[in-house]
ZALUM-173172 format. One record per residue (C-alpha): residue in three letters; x, y, z. Coordinates in pm, whole numbers. Layout:
ZALUM-173172
{"ALA",{X,Y,Z}}
...
END
This chain:
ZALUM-173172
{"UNK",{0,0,0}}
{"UNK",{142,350,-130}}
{"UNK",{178,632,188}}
{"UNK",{86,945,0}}
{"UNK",{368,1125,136}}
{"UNK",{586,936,-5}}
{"UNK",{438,916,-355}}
{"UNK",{367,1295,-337}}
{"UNK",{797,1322,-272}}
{"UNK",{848,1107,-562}}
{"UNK",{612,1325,-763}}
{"UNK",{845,1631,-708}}
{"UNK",{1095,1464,-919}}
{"UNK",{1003,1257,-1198}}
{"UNK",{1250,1005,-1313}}
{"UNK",{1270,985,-1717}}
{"UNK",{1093,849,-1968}}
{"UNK",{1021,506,-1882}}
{"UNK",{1136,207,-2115}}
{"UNK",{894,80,-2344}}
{"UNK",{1031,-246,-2149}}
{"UNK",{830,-131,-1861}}
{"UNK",{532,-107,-2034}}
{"UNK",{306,-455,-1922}}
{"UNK",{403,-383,-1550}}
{"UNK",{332,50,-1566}}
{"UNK",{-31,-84,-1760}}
{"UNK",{-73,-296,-1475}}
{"UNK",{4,-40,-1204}}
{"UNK",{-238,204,-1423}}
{"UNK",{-556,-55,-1423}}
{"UNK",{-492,-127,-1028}}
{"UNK",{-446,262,-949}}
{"UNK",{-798,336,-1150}}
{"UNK",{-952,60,-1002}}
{"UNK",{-816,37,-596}}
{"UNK",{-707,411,-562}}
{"UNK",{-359,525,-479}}
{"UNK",{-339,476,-175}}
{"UNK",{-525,143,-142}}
{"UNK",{-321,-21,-430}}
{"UNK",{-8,-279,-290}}
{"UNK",{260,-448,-480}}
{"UNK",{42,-754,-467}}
{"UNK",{-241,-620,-656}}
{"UNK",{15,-487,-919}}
{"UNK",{170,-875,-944}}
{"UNK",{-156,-1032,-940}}
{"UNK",{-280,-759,-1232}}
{"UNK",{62,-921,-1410}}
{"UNK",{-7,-1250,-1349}}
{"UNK",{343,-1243,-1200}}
{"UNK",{501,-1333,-873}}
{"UNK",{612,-1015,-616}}
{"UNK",{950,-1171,-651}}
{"UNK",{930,-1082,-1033}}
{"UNK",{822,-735,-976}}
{"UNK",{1044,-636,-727}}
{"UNK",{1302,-691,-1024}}
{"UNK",{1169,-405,-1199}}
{"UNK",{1058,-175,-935}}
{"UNK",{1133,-159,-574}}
{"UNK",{788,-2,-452}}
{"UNK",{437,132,-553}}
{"UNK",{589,457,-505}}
{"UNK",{819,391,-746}}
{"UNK",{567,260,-1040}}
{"UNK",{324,586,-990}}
{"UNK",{651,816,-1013}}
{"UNK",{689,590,-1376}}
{"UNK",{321,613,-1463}}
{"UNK",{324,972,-1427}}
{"UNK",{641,989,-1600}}
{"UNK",{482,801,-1895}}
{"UNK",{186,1012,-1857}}
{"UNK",{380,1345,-1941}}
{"UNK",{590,1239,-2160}}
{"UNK",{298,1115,-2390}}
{"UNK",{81,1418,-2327}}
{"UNK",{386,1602,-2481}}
{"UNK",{372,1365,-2761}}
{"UNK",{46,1453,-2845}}
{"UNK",{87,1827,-2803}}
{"UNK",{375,1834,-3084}}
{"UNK",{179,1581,-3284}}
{"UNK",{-113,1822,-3273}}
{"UNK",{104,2129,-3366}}
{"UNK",{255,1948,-3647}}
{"UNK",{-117,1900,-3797}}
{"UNK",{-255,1984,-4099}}
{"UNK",{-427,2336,-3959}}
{"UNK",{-175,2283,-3631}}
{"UNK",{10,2568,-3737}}
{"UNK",{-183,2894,-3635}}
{"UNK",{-354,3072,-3297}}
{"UNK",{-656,2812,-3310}}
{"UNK",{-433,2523,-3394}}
{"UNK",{-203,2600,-3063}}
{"UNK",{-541,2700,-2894}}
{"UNK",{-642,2382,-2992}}
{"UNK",{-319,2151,-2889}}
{"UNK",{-352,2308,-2503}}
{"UNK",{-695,2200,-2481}}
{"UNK",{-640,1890,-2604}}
{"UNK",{-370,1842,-2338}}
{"UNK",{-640,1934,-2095}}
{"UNK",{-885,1680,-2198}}
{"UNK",{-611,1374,-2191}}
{"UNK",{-510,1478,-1863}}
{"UNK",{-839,1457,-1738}}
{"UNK",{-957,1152,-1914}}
{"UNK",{-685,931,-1756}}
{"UNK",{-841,683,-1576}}
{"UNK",{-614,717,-1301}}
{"UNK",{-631,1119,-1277}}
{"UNK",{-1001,1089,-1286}}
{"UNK",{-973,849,-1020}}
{"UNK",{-795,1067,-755}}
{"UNK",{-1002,1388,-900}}
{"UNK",{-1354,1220,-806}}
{"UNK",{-1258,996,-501}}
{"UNK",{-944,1077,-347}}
{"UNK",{-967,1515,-360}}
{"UNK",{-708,1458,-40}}
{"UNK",{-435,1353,-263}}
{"UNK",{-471,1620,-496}}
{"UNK",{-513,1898,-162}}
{"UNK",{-192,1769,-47}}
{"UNK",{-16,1804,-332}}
{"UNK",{-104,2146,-428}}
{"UNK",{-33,2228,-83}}
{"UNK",{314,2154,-148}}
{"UNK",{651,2343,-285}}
{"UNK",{559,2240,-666}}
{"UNK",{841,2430,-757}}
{"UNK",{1072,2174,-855}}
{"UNK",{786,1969,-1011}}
{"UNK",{688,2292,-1222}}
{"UNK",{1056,2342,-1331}}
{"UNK",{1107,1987,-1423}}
{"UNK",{783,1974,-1669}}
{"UNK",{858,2311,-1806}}
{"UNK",{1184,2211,-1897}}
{"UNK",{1066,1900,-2083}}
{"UNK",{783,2117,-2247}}
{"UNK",{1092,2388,-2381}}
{"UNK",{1156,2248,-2705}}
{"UNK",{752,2248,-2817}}
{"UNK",{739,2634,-2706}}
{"UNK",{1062,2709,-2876}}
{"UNK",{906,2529,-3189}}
{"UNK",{619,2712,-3167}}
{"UNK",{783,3076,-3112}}
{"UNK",{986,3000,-3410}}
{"UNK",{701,2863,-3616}}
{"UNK",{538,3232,-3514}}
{"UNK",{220,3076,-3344}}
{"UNK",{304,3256,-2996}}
{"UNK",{523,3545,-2893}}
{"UNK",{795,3587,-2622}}
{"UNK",{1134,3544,-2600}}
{"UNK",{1201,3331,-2308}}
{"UNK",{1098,2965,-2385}}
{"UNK",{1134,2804,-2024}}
{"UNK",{921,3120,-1834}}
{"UNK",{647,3058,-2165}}
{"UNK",{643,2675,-2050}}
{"UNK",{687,2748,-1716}}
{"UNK",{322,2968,-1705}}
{"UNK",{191,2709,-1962}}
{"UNK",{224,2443,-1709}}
{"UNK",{80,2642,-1437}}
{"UNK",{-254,2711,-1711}}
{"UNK",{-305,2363,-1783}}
{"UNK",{-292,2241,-1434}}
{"UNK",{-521,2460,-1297}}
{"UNK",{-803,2361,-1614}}
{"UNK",{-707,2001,-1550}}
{"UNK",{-806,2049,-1164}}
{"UNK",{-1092,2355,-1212}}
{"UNK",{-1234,2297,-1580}}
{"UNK",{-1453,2515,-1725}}
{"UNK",{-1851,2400,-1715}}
{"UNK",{-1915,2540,-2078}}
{"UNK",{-1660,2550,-2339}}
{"UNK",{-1274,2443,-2262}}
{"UNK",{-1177,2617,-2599}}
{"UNK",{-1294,2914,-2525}}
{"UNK",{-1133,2948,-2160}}
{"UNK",{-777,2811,-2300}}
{"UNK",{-791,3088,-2610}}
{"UNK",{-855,3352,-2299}}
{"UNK",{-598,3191,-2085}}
{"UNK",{-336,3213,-2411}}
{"UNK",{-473,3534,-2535}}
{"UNK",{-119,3727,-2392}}
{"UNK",{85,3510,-2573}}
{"UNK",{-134,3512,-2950}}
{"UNK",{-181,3861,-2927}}
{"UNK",{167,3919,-2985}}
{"UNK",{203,3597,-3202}}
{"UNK",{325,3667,-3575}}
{"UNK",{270,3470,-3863}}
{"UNK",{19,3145,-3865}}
{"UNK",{-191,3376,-3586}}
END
């Protein structure tokens, strides 16, 4: 069973992109964490989902801790995937394309079956962690997210001239839609949220 302070720490500090090799056993971790909860999901559960001894998955990882720190790790890395695959998109390359990408972000952060878990039934786990220092956490994603706002500055679809303070804010926007989405249209809200950045965006706006 995962102690949320501990999985909150690990949180701070992602590790990197998982190995595809880790793939069966972070899928596994993902269907026990929608279904049990963070903090009610064990090693056991995460062998049993595997069809594996603990022995066997104690090879690979040394805790639950450790596999949600590698699920979220997954998680962000393929939510940037899918930002730069939606900027590089036929119509990707303009205000309402970028518009477009953010919100999309926002919807596959929320439609994770294991964020949508601890959004609807454990609200404690998400308290605590905003409660935190999420400045390392902040710096860490931003710095990942770097290259995709330096693309899109060059590309002309936003304006600025500091890529990591651009991502920086960018991550700050999207996690406060994933936690407090708008009731009516996300769009909308996201073109508002960017509206500093377009405004000053030149060609492709």
């Amino acid at each position: 069973m995962a102690e949320t302070d501990s999985v909150l720490k690990l949180l701070e500090r992602l590790p990197p992109r998982p190995d595809p090799g880790l793939d069966r056993l972070l899928d596994a971790t993902e269907r026990c964490l929608a279904r049990y909860g963070i903090r009610r999901t064990s090693m056991t559960d995460i062998a049993r989902e595997m069809h594996v001894a603990r022995t066997t998955l104690y090879r690979q990882v040394s805790s639950v801790e450790e596999a949600v720190a590698l699920v979220a790790s997954r998680q962000l890395h393929r939510m940037l995937d899918d930002l730069v695959a939606h900027l590089s998109a036929p119509g990707g390359a303009g205000a309402a394309g970028f518009i477009e990408a953010v919100a999309a972000t926002v919807r596959f952060a929320r439609s994770n079956p294991v964020s949508r878990r601890v959004l609807d039934d454990e609200p404690e786990i998400l308290g605590s962690l905003l409660a935190r220092d999420l400045g390392p956490y902040v710096s860490q994603v931003a710095e990942a997210l770097v290259p995709v706002v330096q693309g899109a500055m060059d590309a002309g679809l936003i304006g600025g001239d500091d890529p990591l303070l651009v991502a920086q804010w960018l991550v700050r926007v999207v996690t406060v839609l994933v936690v407090l989405p708008p009731e009516d249209d996300l769009d909308a809200m996201v073109g508002y949220a960017l509206s500093p950045l377009l405004a000053s965006s030149g060609p492709g706006a």
